[in-house]
C-alpha positions as CSV (number, residue, x, y, z in Angstrom):
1,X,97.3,75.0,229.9
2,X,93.9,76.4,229.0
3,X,91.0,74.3,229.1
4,X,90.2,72.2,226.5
5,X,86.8,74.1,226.2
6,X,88.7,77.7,226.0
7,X,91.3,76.5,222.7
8,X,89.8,76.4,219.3
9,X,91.3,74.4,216.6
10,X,95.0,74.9,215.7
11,X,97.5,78.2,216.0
12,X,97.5,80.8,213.6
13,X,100.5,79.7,212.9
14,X,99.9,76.7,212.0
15,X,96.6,77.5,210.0
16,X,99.0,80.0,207.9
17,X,101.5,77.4,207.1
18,X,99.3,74.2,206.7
19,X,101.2,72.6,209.4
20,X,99.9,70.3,211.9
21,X,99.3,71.8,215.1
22,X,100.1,70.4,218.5
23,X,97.0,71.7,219.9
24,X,98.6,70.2,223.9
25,X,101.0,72.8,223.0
26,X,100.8,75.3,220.7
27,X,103.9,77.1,219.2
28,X,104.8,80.7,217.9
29,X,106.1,80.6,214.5
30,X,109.6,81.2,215.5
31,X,109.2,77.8,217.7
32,X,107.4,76.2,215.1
33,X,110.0,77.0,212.5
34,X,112.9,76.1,214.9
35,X,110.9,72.9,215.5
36,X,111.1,73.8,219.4
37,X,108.5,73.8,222.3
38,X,106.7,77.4,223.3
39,X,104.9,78.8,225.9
40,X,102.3,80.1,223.4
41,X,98.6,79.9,224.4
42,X,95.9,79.9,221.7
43,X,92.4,81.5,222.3
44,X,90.8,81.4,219.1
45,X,91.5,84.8,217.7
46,X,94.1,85.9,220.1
47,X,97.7,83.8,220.0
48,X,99.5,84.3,223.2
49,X,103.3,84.0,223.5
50,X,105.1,84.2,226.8
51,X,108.6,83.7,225.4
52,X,109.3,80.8,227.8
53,X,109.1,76.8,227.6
54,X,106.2,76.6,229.7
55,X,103.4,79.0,231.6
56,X,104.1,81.5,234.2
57,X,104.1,79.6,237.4
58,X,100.4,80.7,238.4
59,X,98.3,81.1,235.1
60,X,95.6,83.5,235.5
61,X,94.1,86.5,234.3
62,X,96.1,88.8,236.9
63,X,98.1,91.6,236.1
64,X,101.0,89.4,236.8
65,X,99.6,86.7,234.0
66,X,99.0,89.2,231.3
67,X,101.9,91.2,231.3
68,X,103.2,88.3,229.1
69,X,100.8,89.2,226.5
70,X,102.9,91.5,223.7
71,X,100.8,93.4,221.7
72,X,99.5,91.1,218.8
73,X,98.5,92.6,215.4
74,X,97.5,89.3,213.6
75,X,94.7,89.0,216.2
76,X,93.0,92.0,215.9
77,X,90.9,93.3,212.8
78,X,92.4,94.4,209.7
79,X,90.8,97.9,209.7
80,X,92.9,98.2,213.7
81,X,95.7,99.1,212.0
82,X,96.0,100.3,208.4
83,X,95.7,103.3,208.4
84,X,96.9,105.8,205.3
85,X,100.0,107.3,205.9
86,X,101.0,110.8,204.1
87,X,103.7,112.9,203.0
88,X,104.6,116.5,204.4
89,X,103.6,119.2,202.8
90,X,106.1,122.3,202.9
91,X,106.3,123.6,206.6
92,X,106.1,127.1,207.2
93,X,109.1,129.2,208.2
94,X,110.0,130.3,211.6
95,X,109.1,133.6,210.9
96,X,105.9,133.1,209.3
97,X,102.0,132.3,210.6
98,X,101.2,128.7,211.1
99,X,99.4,127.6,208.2
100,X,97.5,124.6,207.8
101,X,98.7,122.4,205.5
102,X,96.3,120.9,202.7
103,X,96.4,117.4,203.4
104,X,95.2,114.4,200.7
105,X,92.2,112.0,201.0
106,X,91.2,114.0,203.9
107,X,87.5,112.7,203.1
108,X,88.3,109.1,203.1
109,X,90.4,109.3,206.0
110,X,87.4,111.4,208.0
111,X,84.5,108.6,206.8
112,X,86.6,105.8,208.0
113,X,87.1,107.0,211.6
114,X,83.8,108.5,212.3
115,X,82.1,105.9,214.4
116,X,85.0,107.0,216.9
117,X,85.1,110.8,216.3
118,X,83.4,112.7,219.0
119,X,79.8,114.5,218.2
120,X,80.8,118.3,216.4
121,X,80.5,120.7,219.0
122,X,78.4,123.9,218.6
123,X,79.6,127.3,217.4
124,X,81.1,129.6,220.5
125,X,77.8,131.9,221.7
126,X,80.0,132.6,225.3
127,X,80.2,136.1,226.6
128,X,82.0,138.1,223.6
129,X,80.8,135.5,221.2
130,X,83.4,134.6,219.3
131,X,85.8,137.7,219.5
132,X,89.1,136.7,221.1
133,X,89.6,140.4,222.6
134,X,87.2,139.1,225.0
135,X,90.3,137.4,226.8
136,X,88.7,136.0,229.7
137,X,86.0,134.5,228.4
138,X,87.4,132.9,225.4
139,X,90.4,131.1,227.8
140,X,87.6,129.8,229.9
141,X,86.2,128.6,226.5
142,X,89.4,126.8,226.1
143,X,89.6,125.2,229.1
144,X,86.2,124.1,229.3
145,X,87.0,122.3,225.5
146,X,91.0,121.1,226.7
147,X,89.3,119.2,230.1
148,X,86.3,118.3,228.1
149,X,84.2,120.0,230.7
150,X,81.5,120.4,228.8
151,X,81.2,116.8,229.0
152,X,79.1,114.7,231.7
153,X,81.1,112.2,232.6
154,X,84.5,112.5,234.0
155,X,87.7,111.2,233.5
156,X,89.9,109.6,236.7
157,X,92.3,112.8,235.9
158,X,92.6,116.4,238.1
159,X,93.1,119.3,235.4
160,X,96.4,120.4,235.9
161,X,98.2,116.9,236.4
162,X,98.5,116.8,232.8
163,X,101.9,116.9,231.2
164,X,101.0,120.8,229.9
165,X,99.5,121.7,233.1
166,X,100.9,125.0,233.3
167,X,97.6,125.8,230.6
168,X,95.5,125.4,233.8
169,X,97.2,128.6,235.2
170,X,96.7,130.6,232.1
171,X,93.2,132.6,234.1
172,X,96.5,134.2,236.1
173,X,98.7,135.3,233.7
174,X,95.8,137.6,231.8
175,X,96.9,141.1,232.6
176,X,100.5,140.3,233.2
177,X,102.0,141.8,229.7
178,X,100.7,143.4,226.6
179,X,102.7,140.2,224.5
180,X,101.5,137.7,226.8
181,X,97.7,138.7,226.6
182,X,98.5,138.5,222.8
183,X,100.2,135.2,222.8
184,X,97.5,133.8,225.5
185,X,94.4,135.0,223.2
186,X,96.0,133.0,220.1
187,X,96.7,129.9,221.7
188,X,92.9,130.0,222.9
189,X,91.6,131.1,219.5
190,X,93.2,128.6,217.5
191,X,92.0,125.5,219.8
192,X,88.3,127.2,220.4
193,X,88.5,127.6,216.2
194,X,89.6,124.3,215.9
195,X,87.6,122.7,217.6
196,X,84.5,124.7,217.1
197,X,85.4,124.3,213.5
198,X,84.9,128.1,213.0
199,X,87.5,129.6,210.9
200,X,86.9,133.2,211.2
201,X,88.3,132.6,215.6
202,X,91.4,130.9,213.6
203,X,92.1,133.8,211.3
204,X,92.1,135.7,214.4
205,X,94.1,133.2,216.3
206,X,96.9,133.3,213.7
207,X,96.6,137.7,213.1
208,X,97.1,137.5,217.2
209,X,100.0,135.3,216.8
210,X,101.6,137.5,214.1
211,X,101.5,140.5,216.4
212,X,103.1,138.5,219.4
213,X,105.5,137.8,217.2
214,X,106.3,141.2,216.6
215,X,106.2,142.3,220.1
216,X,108.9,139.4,221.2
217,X,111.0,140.4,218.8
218,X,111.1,144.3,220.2
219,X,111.4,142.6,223.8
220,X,113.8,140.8,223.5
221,X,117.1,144.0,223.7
222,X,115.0,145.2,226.8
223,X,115.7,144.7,230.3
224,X,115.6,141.7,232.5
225,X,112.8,142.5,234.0
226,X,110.4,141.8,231.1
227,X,112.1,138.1,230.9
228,X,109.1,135.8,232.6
229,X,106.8,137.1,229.9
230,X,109.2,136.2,227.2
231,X,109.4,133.2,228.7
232,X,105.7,132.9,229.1
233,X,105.5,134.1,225.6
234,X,107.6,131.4,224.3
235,X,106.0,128.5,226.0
236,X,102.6,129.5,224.6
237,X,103.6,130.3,221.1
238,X,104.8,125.8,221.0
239,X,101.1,125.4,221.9
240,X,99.5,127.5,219.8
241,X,101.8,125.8,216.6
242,X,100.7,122.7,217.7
243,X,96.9,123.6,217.8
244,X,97.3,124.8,214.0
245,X,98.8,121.9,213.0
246,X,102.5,122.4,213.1
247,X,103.1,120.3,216.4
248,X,106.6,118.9,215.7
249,X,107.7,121.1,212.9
250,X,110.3,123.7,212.5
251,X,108.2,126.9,213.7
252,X,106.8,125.3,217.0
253,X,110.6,124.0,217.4
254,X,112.0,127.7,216.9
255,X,110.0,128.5,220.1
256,X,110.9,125.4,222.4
257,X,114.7,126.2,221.2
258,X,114.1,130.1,222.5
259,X,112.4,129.4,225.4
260,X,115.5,127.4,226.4
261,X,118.1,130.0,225.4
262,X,116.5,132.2,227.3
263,X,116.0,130.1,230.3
264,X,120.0,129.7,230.3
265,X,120.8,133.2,229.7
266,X,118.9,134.1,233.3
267,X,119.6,130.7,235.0
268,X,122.2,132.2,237.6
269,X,119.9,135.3,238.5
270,X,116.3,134.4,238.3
271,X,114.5,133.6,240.8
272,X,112.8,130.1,240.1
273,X,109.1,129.5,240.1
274,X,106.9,126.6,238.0
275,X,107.2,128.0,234.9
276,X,110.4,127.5,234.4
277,X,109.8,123.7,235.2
278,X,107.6,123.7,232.5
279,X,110.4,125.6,230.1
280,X,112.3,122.4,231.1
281,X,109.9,119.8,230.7
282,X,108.9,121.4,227.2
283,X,112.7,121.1,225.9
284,X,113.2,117.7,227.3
285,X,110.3,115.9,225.7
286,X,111.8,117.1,222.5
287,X,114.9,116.0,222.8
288,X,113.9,112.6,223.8
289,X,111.9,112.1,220.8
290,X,114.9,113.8,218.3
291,X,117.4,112.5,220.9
292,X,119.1,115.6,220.3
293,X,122.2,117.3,223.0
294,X,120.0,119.1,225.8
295,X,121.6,121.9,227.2
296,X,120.5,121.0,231.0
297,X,121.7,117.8,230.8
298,X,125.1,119.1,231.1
299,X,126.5,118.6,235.1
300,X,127.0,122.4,235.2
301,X,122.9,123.0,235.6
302,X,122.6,120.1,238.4
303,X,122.2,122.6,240.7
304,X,120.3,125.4,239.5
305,X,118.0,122.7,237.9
306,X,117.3,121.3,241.4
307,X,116.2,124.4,242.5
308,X,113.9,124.8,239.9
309,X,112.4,121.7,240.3
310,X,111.7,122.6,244.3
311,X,110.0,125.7,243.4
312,X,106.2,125.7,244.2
313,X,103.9,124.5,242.2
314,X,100.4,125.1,241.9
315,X,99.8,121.7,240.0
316,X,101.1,118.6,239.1
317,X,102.6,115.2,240.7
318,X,105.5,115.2,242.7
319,X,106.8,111.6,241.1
320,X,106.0,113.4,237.3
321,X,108.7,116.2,238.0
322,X,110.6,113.8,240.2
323,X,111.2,111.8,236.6
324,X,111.7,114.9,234.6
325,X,114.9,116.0,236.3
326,X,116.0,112.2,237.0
327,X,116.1,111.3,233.6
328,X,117.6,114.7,232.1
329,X,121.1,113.4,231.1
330,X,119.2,110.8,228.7
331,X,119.0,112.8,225.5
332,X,122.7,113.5,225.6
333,X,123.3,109.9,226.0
334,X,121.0,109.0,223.2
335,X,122.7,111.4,221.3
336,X,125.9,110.1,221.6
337,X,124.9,106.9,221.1
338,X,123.9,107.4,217.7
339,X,127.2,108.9,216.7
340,X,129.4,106.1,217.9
341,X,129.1,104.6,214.0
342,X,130.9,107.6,213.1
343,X,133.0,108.4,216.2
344,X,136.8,107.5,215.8
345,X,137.3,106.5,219.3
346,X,133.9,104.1,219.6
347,X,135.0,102.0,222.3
348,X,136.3,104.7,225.0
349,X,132.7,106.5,224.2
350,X,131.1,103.4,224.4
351,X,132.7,102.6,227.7
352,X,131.7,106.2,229.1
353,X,128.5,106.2,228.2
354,X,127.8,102.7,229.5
355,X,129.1,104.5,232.8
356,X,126.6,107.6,232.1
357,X,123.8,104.6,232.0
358,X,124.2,102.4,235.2
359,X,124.7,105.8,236.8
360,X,121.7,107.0,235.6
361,X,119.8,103.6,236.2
362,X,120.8,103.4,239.9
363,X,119.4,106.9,240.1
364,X,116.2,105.8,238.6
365,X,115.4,103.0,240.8
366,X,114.6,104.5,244.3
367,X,111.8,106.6,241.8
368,X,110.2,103.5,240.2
369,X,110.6,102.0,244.1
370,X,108.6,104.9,245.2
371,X,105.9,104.9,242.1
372,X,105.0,101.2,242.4
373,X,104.7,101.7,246.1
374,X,102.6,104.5,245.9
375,X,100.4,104.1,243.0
376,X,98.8,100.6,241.9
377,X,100.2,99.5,238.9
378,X,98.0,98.6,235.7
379,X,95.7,95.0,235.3
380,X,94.2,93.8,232.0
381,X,90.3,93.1,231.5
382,X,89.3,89.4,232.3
383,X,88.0,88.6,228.5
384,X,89.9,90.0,225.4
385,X,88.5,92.6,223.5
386,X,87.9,93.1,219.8
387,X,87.7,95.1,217.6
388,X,89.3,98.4,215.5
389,X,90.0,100.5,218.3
390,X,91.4,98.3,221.1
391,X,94.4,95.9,221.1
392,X,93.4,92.6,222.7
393,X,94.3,92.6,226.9
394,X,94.4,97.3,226.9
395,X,95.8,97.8,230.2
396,X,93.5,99.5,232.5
397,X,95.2,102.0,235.4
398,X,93.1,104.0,238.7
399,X,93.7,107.3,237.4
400,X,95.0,108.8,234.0
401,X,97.7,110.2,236.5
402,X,98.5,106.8,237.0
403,X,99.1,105.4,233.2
404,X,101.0,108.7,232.9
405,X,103.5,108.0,234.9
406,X,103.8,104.2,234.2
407,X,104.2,104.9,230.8
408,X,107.2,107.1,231.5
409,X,108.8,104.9,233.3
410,X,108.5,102.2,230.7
411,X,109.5,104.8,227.8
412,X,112.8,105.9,229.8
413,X,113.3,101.7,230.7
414,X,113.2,101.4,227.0
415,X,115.4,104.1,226.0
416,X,117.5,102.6,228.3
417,X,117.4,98.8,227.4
418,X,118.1,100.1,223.6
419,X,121.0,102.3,224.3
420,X,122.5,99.2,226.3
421,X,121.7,97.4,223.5
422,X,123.2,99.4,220.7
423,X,126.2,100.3,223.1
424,X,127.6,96.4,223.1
425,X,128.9,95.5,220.0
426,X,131.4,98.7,220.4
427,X,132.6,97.0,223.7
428,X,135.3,95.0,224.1
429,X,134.2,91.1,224.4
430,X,134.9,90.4,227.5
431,X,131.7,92.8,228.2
432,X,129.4,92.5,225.2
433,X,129.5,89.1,225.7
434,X,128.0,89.2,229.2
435,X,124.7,87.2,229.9
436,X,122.7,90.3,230.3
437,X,123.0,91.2,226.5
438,X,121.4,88.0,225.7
439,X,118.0,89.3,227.8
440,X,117.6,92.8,226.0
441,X,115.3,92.1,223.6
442,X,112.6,90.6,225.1
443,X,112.5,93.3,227.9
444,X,112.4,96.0,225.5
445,X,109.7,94.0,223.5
446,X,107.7,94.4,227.0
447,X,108.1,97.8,227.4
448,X,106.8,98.9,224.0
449,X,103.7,96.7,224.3
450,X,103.1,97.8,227.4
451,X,102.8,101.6,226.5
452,X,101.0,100.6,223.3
453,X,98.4,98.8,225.4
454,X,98.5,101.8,227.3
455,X,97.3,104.2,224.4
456,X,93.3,103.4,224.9
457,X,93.1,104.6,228.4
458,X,94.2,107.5,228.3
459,X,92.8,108.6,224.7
460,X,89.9,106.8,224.1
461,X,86.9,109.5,224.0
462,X,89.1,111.3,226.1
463,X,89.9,115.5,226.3
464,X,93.1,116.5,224.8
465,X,95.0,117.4,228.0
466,X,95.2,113.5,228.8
467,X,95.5,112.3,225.4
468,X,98.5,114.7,224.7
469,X,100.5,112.6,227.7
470,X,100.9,109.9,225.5
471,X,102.5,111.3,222.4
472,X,105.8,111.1,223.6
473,X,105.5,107.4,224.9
474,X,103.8,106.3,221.7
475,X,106.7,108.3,219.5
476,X,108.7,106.7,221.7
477,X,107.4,103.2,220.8
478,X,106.9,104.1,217.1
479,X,110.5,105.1,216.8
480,X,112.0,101.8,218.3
481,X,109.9,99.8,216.5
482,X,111.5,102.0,213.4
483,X,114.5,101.2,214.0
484,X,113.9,97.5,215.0
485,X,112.6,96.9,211.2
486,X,109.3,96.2,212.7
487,X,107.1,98.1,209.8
488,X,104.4,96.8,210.7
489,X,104.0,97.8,214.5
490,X,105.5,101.3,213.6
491,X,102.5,101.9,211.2
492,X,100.3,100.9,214.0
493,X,101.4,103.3,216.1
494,X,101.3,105.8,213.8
495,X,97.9,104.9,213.2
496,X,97.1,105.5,216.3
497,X,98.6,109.3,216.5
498,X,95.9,109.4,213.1
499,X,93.0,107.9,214.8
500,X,94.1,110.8,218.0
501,X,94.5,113.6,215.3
502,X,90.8,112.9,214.1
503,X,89.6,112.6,217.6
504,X,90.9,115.8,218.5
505,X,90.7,117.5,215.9
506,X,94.2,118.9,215.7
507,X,96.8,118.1,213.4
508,X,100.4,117.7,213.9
509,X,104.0,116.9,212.2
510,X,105.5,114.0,213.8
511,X,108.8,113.1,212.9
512,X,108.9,109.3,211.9
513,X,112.8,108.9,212.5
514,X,115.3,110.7,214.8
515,X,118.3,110.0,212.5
516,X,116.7,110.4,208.8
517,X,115.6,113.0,207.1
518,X,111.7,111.4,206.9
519,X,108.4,113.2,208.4
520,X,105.2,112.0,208.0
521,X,102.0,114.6,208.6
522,X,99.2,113.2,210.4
523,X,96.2,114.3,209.2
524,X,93.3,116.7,210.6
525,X,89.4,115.7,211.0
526,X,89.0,119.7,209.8
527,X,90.5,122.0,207.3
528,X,90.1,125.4,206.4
């Protein structure tokens, strides 16, 4: 138990129901309802629950103490996490320029978060001015405002061991193609624009990407030998729809969906090299968060995709790619899994794909083995913090690489956890009554509050190469909290992508639910 001089009056809880508060012992309402003991601690603002009948057997303020702590709404401030939620506008087509979508209450939304929102930068006076023919100068632009170079302090992150790392390389490919120069000087106008908030480098940005277009399209009959700069091509074209504001939508999927095809029409007779480890990354992020069929998840590619993943690389962590071809049968599994409601033959798929899971789990474990030996794990801050932008115990990590790839392993632990739990009821009951199914829940509970106590690290007045690692684990979070029928912690999560879009300065389409036809827009700190 706490001191008596660290507990202040009664439980939320209790204070919320008028109910007299046990203040040896204070309860969760589920205990207090259920009229049971709980392992809940109170601090004042902060009501701690550690699911269990008593305290973890040494109670401190260790890493192994806190990780008890589940990410708790009530305590925090009401501003933390309301934030206004809107509805798409129309999407462009595939074929069309990115445009940016008019957004409503823009103004309110910009006032309310502007304490947070980095200074405006200054208009681009580099070499060239602002003219993105002046290819060079205007990438080196675009790194220097991706890392936040420009910046004095630096983060605990080397440029490149990002999850888009391959934009480090970009300096190199400059003079490889005609297209790719194209494609290269969009994606760097549209961020440099964006960020610069100077619309006459966007209007470029998006004439540059209008002419790439045109020039895939009259590659694409020609020979195999103009293949890596269609490739290339592709892979830049998704980032340059995500710096104008159409990150998840249709247009920036048309180009993950090529790049793929393409990768698998040359699989058996190209010689592998990192960009096509970053074609495959690309395309499985997005199936994980649409849990759509992946095309490389299929046995067939095991081999060729091992190869791929061996090629040399000029950046990035070996445990990062390590997990990216580990866990690439899990978006056919997801997939399946949300079709057993409708499948006629539920049980035999169910039984299957619990098969696909353990198998998939065993291969998992020698990784997480290897990550938790190698890199320390994450530990909380002695004194809880308050306040609008933090949750109460943020974990804190040594290195952004470090929350990165705990956070993966807790989103693919999740994915997991759910699927097992979704897969039971279809089992016979000899199986879906086993004791495991009983211990689910609270584990997946743990996961998602650990990546949404992750979020602050790696975003908070941070550059957009390590804030962009977390949008899949926070999708991730938002979506099984979706489909939990927690509203409330969804809406925080999505609150968070707002609070990143205004930070960054770059809008995106995010879709709220895998399974139903729902999207929600996040809004931009600028507009044209």
């Amino acid at each position: 138990m706490l001191p008596e001089s660290q507990r202040k009056g009664s439980c939320k809880p209790c204070r919320e129901s008028n109910a007299q508060c046990d203040k040896k012992k204070p309860r969760c309402s589920e205990c207090i309802s259920s009229n049971k003991h709980c392992g809940g601690y109170d601090m004042g603002n902060i009501f701690i629950n550690v699911n269990s009948t008593g305290p973890p057997p040494i109670w401190n303020r260790s890493q192994h103490a806190q990780k008890y702590l589940v990410l708790d709404l009530a305590s925090q401030p009401a501003a933390s996490h309301q934030y206004p939620e809107t509805t798409a506008s129309a999407l462009p087509a595939a074929s069309s320029a990115p445009v940016t979508p008019s957004y409503p209450s823009i103004e309110a939304l910009t006032a309310s978060m502007n304490a947070m929102a980095p200074p405006s930068l200054p208009p681009y006076t580099g070499p060239g001015g602002a003219d993105p023919n002046e290819l060079p100068a205007m990438v080196t632009r675009f790194l220097d405002l991706y890392y936040k170079r420009h910046e004095a302090h630096a983060q605990a992150f080397t440029p490149g061991n990002e999850h888009a790392g391959w934009r480090a390389l970009l300096p190199s490919w400059i003079g490889q193609s005609p297209m790719l120069d194209s494609a290269i000087g969009a994606l760097a106008s549209s961020f440099v624009g964006m960020q610069c908030q100077d619309d006459t480098v966007v209007n470029q940005g998006r004439t540059m990407y209008l002419r790439t277009l045109q020039m895939a399209q009259q590659a694409l009959p020609e020979s195999d030998n103009s293949r890596w700069h269609l490739l290339a091509t592709t892979l830049v074209m998704s980032s340059v729809e995500l710096f104008l504001g159409n990150g998840g939508g249709p247009s920036q999927l048309t180009h993950i969906e090529g790049a793929t095809q393409l990768l698998q029409s040359t699989i058996n007779s190209t010689e592998f090299n990192e960009l096509h480890a970053y074609i495959l990354n690309q395309g499985l992020w997005e199936a994980l968060s649409t849990r759509r069929n992946y095309a490389f998840s299929l046995d067939e590619y095991r081999q060729p995709v091992r190869h791929i993943y061996s090629a040399p690389r000029t950046n990035g962590i070996d445990l990062f790619f390590q997990w990216s071809e580990t866990i690439l049968p899990l978006p056919s599994i997801l997939n399946v899994i949300d079709s057993l409601a409708s499948s006629t033959t539920a049980v035999t798929s169910a039984l299957s794909t619990l098969e696909r899971i353990a198998t998939l789990e065993q291969y998992l474990s020698p990784w997480s083995e290897r990550l938790k030996a190698t890199i320390q794990g994450p530990w909380t801050p002695p004194v809880a913090q308050v306040g609008a932008d933090s949750v109460p115990f943020p974990l804190q990590f040594v290195s952004i690489e470090a929350c990165t790839l705990y956070c993966l392993y807790w989103t693919s632990q999740l994915l997991l956890l759910e699927a097992r739990q979704i897969i039971y009821p279809y089992l016979p009951a000899v199986i879906s009554r086993h004791p495991e199914s009983h211990t689910l829940q609270p584990q997946m509970t743990e996961y998602a509050s650990f990546i949404c106590r992750s979020v602050q690290f790696s975003t908070q007045d941070a550059s957009y190469a390590t804030t962009e690692n977390m949008f899949l684990p926070l999708f991730i979070a938002a979506s099984y909290y979706k489909r939990q029928g927690d509203e409330e912690r969804r809406r925080w999560c999505m609150g968070e992508f707002t609070k990143i879009a205004v930070q960054q300065k770059i809008g995106f389409a995010a879709e709220m639910l895998d399974f139903v036809e729902q999207r929600l827009i996040v809004q931009e700190a600028y507009t044209f």
